[in-house]
N, CA, C and O atoms as a GROMACS GRO file, in nm:
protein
  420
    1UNK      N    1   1.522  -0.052  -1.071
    1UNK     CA    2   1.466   0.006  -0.950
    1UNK      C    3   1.465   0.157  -0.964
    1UNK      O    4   1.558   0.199  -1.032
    2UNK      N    5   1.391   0.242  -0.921
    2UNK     CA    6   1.334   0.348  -0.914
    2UNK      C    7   1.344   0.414  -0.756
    2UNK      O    8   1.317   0.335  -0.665
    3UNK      N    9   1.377   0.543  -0.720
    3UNK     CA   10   1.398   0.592  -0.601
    3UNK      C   11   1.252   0.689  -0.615
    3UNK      O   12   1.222   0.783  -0.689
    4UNK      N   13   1.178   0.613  -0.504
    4UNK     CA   14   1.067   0.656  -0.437
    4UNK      C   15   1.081   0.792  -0.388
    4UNK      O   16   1.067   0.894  -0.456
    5UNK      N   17   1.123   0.784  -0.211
    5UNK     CA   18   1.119   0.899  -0.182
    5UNK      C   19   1.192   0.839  -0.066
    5UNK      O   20   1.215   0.719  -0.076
    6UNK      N   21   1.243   0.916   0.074
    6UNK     CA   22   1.331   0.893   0.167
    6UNK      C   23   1.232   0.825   0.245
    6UNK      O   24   1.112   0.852   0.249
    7UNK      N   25   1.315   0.705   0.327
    7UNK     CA   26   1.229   0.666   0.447
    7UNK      C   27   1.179   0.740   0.510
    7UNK      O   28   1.057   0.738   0.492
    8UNK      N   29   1.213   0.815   0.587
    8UNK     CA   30   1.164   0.959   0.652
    8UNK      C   31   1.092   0.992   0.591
    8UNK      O   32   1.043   1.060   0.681
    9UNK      N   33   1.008   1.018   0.484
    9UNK     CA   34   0.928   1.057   0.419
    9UNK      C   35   0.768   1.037   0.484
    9UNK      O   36   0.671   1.112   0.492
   10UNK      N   37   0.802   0.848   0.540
   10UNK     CA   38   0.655   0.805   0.572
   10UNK      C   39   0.679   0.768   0.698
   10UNK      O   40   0.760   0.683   0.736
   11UNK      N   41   0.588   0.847   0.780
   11UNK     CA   42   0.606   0.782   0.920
   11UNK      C   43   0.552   0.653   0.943
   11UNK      O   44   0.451   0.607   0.889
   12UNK      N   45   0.664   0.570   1.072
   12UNK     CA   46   0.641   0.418   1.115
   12UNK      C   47   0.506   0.459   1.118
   12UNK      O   48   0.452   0.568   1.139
   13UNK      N   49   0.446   0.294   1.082
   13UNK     CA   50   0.294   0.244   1.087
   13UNK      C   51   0.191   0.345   1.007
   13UNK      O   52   0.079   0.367   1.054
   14UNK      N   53   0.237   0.406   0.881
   14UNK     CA   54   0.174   0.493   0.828
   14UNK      C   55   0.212   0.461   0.642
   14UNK      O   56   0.308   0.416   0.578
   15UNK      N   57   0.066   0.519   0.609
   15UNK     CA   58   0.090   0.481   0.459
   15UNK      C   59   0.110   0.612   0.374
   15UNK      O   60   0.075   0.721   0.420
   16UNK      N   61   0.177   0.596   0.227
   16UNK     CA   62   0.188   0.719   0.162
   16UNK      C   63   0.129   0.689   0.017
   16UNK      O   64   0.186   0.584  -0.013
   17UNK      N   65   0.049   0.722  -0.085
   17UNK     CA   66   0.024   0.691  -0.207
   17UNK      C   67   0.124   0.796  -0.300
   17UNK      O   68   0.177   0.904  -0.278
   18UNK      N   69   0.119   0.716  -0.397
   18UNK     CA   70   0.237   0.827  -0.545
   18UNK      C   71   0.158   0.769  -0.668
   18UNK      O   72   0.112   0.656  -0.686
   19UNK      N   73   0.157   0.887  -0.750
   19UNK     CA   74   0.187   0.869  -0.901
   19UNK      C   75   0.281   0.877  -0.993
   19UNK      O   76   0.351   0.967  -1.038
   20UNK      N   77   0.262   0.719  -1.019
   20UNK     CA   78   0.368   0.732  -1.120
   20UNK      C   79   0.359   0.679  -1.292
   20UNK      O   80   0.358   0.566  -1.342
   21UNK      N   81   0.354   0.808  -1.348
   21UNK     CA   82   0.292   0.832  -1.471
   21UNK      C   83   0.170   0.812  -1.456
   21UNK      O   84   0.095   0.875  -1.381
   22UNK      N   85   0.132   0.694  -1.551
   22UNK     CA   86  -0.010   0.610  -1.528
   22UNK      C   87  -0.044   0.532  -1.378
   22UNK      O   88  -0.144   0.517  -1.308
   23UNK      N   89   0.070   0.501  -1.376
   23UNK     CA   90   0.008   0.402  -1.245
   23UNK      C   91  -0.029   0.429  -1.099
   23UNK      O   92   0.024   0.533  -1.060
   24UNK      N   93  -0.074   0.391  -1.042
   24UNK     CA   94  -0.056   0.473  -0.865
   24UNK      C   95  -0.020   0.378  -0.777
   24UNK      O   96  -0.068   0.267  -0.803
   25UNK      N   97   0.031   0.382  -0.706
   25UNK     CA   98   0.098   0.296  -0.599
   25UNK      C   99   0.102   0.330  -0.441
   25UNK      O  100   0.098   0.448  -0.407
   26UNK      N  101   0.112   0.223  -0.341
   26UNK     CA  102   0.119   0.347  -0.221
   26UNK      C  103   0.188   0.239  -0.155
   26UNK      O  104   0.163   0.120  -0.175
   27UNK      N  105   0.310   0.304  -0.045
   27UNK     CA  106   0.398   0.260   0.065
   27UNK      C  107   0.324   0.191   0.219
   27UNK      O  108   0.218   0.213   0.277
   28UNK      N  109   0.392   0.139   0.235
   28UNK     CA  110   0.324   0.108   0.421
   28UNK      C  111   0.466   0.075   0.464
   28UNK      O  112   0.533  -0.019   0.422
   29UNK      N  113   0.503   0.174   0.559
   29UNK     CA  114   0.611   0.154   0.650
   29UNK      C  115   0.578   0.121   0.800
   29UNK      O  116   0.516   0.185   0.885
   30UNK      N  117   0.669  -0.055   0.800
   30UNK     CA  118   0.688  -0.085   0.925
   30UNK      C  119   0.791  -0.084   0.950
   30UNK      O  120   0.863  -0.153   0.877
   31UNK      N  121   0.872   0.008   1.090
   31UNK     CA  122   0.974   0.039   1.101
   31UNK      C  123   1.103   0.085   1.008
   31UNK      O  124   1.124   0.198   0.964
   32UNK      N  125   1.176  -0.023   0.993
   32UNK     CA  126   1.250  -0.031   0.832
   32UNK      C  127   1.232  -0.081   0.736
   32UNK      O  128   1.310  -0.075   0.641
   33UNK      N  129   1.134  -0.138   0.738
   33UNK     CA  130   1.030  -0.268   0.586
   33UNK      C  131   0.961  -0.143   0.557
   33UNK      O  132   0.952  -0.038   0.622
   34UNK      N  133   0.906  -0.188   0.418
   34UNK     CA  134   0.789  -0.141   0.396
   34UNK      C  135   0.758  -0.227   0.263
   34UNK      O  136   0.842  -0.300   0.209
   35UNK      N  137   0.645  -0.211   0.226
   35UNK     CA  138   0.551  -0.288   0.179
   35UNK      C  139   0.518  -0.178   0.059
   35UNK      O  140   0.526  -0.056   0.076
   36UNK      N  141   0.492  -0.221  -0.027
   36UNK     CA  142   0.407  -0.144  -0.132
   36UNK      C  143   0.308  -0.257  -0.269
   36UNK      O  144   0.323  -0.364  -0.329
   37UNK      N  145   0.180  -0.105  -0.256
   37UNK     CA  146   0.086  -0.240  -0.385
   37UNK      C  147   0.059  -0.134  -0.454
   37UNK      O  148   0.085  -0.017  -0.424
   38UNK      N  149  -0.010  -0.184  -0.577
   38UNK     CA  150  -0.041  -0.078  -0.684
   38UNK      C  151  -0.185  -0.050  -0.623
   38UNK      O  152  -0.237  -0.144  -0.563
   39UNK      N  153  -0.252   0.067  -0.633
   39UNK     CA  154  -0.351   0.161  -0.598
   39UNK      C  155  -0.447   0.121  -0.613
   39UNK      O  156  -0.539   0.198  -0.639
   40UNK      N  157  -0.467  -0.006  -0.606
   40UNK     CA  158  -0.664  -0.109  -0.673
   40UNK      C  159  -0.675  -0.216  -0.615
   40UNK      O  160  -0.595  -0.302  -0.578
   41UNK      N  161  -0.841  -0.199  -0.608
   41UNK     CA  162  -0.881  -0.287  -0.542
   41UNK      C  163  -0.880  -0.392  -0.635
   41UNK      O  164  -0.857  -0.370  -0.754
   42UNK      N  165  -0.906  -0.527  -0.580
   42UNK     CA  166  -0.884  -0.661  -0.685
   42UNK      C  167  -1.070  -0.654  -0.717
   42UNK      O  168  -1.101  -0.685  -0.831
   43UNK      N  169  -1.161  -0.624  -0.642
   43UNK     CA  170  -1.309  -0.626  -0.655
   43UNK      C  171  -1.325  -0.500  -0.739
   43UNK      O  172  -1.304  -0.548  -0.850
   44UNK      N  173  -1.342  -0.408  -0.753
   44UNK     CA  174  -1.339  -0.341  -0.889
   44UNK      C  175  -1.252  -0.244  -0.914
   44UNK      O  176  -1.304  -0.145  -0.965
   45UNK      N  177  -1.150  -0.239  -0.897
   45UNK     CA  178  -1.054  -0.198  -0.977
   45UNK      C  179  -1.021  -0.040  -0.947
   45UNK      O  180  -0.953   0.025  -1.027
   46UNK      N  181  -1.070   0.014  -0.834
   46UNK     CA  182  -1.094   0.140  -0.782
   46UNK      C  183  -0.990   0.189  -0.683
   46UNK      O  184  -0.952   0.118  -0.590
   47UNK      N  185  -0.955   0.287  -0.701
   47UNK     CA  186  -0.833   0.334  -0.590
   47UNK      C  187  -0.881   0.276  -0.420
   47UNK      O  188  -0.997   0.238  -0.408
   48UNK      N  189  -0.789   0.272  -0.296
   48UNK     CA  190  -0.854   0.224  -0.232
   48UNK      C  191  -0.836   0.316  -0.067
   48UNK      O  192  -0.864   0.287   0.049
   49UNK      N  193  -0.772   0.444  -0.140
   49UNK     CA  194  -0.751   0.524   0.023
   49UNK      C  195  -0.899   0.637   0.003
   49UNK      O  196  -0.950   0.708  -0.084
   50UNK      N  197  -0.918   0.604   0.115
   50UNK     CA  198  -1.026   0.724   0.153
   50UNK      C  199  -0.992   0.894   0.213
   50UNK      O  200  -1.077   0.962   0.270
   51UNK      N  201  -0.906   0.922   0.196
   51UNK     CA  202  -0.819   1.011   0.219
   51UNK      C  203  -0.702   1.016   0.124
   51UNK      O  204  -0.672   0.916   0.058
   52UNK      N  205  -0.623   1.148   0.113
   52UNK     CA  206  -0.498   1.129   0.071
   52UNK      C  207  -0.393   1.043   0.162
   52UNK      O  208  -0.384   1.074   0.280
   53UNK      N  209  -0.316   0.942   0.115
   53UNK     CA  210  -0.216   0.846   0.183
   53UNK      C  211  -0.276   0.790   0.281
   53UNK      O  212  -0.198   0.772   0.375
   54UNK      N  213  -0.427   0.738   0.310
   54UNK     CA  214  -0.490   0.725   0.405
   54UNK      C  215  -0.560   0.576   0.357
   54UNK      O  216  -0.678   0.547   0.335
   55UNK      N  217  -0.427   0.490   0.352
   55UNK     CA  218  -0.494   0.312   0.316
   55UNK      C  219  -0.525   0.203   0.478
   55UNK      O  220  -0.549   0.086   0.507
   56UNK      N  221  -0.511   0.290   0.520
   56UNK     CA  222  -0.507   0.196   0.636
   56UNK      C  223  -0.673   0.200   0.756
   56UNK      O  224  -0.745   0.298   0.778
   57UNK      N  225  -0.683   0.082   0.801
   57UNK     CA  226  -0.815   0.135   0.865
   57UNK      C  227  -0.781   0.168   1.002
   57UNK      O  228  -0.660   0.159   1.020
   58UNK      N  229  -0.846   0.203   1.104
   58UNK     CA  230  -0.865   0.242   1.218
   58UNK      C  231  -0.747   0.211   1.323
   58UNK      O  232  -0.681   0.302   1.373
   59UNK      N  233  -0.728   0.077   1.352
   59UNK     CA  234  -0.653   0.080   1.409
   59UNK      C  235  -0.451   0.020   1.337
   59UNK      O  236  -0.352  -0.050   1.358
   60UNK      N  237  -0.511   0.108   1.258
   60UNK     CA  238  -0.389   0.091   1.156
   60UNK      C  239  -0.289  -0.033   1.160
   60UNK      O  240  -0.166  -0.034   1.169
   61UNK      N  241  -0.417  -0.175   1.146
   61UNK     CA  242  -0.307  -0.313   1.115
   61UNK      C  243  -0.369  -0.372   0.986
   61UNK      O  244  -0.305  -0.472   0.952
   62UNK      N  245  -0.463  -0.346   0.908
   62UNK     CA  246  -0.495  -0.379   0.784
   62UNK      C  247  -0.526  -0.288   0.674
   62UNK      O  248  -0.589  -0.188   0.708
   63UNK      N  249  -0.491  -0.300   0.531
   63UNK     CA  250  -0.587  -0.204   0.434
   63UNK      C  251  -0.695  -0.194   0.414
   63UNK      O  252  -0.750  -0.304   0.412
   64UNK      N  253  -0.756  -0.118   0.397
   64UNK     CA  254  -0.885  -0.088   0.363
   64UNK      C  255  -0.912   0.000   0.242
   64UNK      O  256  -0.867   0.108   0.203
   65UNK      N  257  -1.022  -0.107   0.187
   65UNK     CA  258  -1.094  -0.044   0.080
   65UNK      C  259  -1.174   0.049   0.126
   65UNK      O  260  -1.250   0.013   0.216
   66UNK      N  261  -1.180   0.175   0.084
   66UNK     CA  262  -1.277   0.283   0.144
   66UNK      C  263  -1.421   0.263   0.085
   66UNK      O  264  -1.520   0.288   0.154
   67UNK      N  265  -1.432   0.207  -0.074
   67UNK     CA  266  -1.534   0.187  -0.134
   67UNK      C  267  -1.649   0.051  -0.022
   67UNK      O  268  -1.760   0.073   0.027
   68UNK      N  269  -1.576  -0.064  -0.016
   68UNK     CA  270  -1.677  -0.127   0.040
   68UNK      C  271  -1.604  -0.214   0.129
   68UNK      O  272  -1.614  -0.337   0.133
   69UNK      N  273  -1.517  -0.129   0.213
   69UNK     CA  274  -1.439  -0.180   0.348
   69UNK      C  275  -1.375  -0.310   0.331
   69UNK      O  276  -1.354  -0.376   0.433
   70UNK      N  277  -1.334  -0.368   0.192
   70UNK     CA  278  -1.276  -0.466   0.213
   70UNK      C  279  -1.124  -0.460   0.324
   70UNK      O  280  -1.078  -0.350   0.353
   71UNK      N  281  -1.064  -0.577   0.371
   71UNK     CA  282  -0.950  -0.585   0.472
   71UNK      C  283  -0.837  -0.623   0.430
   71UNK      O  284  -0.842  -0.746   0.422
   72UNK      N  285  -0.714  -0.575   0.391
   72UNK     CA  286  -0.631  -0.688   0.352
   72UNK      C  287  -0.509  -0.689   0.437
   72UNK      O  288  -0.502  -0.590   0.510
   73UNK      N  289  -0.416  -0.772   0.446
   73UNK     CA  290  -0.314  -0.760   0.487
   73UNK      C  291  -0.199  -0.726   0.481
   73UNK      O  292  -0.125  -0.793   0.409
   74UNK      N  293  -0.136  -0.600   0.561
   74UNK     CA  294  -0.027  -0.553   0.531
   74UNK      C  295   0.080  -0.646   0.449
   74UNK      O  296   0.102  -0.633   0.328
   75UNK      N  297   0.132  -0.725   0.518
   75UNK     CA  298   0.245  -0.842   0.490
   75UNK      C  299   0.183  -0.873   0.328
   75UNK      O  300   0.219  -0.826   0.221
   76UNK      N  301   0.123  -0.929   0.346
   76UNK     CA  302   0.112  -0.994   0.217
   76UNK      C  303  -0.003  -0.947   0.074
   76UNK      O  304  -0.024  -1.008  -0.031
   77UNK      N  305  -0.060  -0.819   0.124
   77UNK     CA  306  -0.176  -0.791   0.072
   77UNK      C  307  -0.330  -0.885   0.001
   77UNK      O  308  -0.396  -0.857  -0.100
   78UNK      N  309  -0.354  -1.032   0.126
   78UNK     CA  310  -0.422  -1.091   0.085
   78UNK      C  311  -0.534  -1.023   0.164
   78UNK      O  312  -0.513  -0.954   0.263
   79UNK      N  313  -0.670  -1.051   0.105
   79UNK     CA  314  -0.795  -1.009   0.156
   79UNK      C  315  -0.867  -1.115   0.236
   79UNK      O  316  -0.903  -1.226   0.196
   80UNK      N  317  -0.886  -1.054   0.374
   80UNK     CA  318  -0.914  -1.174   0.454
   80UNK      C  319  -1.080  -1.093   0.497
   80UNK      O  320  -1.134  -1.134   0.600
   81UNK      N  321  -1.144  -0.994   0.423
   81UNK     CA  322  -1.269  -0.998   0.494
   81UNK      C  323  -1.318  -0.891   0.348
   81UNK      O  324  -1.246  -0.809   0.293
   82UNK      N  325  -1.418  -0.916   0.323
   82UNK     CA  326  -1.515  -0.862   0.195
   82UNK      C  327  -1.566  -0.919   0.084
   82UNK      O  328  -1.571  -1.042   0.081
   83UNK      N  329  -1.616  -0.840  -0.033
   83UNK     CA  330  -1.635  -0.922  -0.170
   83UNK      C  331  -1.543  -0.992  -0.246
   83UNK      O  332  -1.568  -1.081  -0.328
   84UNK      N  333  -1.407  -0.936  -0.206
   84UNK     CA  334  -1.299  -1.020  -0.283
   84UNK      C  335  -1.230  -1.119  -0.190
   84UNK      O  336  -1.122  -1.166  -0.225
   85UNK      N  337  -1.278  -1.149  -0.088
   85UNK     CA  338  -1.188  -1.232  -0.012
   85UNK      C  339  -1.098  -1.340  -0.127
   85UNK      O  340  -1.124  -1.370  -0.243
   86UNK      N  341  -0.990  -1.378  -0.039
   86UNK     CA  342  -0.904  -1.501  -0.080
   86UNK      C  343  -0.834  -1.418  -0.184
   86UNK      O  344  -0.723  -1.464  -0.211
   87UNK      N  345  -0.877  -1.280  -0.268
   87UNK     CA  346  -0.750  -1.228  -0.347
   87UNK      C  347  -0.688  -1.133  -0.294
   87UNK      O  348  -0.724  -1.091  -0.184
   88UNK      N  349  -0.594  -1.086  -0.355
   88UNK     CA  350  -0.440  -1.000  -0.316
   88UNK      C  351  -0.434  -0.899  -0.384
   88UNK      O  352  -0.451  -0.904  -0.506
   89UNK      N  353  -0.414  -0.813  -0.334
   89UNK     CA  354  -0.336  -0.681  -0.387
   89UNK      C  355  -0.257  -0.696  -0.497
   89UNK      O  356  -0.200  -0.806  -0.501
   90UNK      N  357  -0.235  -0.620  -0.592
   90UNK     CA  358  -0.112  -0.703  -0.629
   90UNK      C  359   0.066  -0.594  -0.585
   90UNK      O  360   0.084  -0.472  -0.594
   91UNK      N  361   0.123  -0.662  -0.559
   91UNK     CA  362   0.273  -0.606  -0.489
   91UNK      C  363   0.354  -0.594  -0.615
   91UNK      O  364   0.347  -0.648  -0.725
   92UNK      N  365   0.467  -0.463  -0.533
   92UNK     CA  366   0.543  -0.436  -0.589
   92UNK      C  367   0.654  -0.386  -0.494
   92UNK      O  368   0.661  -0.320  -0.390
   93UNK      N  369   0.768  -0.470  -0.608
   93UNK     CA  370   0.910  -0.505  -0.500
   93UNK      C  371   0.954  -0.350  -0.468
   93UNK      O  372   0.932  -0.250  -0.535
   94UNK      N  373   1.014  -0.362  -0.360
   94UNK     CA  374   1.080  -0.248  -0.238
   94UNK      C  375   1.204  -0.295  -0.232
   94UNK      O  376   1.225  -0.415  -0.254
   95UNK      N  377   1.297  -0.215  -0.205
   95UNK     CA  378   1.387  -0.229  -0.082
   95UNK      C  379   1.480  -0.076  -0.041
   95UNK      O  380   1.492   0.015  -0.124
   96UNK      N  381   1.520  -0.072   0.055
   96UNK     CA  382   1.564   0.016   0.133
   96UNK      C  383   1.683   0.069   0.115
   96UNK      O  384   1.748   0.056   0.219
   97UNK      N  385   1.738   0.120   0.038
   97UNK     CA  386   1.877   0.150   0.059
   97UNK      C  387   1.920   0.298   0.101
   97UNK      O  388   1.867   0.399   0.055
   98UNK      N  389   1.997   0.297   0.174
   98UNK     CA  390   2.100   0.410   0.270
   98UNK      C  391   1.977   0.518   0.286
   98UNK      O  392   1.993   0.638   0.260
   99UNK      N  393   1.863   0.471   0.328
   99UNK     CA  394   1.769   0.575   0.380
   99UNK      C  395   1.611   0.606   0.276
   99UNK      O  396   1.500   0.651   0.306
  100UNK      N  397   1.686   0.547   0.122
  100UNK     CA  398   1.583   0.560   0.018
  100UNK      C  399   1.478   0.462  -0.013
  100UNK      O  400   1.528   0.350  -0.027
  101UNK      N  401   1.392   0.464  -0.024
  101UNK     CA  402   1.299   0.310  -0.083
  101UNK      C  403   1.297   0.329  -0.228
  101UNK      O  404   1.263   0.435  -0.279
  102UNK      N  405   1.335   0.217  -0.298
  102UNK     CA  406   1.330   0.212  -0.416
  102UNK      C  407   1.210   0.119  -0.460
  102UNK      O  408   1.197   0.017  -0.392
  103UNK      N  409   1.125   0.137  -0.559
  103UNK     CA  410   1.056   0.037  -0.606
  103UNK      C  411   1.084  -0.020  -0.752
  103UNK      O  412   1.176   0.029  -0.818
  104UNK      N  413   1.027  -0.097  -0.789
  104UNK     CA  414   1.069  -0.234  -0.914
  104UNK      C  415   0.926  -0.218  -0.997
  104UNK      O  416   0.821  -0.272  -0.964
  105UNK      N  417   0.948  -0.132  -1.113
  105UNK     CA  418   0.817  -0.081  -1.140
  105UNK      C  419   0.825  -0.134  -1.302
  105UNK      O  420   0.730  -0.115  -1.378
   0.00000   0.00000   0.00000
C-alpha cells in the first residue's frame, strides 16, 4: 500500500485525480470511504475528467466521461448509460488509515 494524500485533502462528495509515475488514478470521497479507479475510460481508453479532479457529473452522483458522457457508478464503477455500457472502471483498493488513504497499486 502506498500513502496517497490526507483525507482532508478531498472534500466530501468530491473527486481528486494523481499521477503516479505512468499511471493516473483519481479518488471519490464519500464521507469516510472513498473509492478510487485508474484514469480510463473502458470505451477508448482516454482520461475521463473534463477539468482538473473534475470526474464527476452535475449533480455529483455518477462519473462521467467528458469525451462522450458515458455514466458510471461511484460504488462500483459499472457503466450504466453510453457506448460502453455493462463495463467497469477498473478499481483500485483504498483504505483509510488515521486520516491517510492509502492505495494498492
Amino acid at each position: 500500500m502506498h500513502a496517497l494524500c490526507s483525507l482532508d485533502d478531498i472534500n466530501d462528495q468530491h473527486s481528486k485525480g494523481f499521477v503516479l509515475g505512468d499511471a493516473k488514478v483519481f479518488v471519490i470521497r464519500q464521507g469516510d470511504q472513498v473509492h478510487a479507479y485508474h484514469n480510463q475510460c473502458p470505451h477508448l481508453g482516454i482520461a475521463l475528467e473534463w477539468r482538473p479532479d473534475k470526474f464527476l457529473d452535475i449533480d455529483g452522483e455518477l462519473i462521467q466521461c467528458s469525451t462522450h458522457g458515458a455514466l458510471f457508478t461511484i460504488e462500483e464503477g459499472l457503466c450504466v448509460s453510453g457506448p460502453c455500457s455493462g463495463e467497469s472502471l477498473k478499481s483500485v483498493a483504498t483504505r483509510v488509515v488515521d486520516g491517510t488513504i492509502f492505495i494498492e497499486f
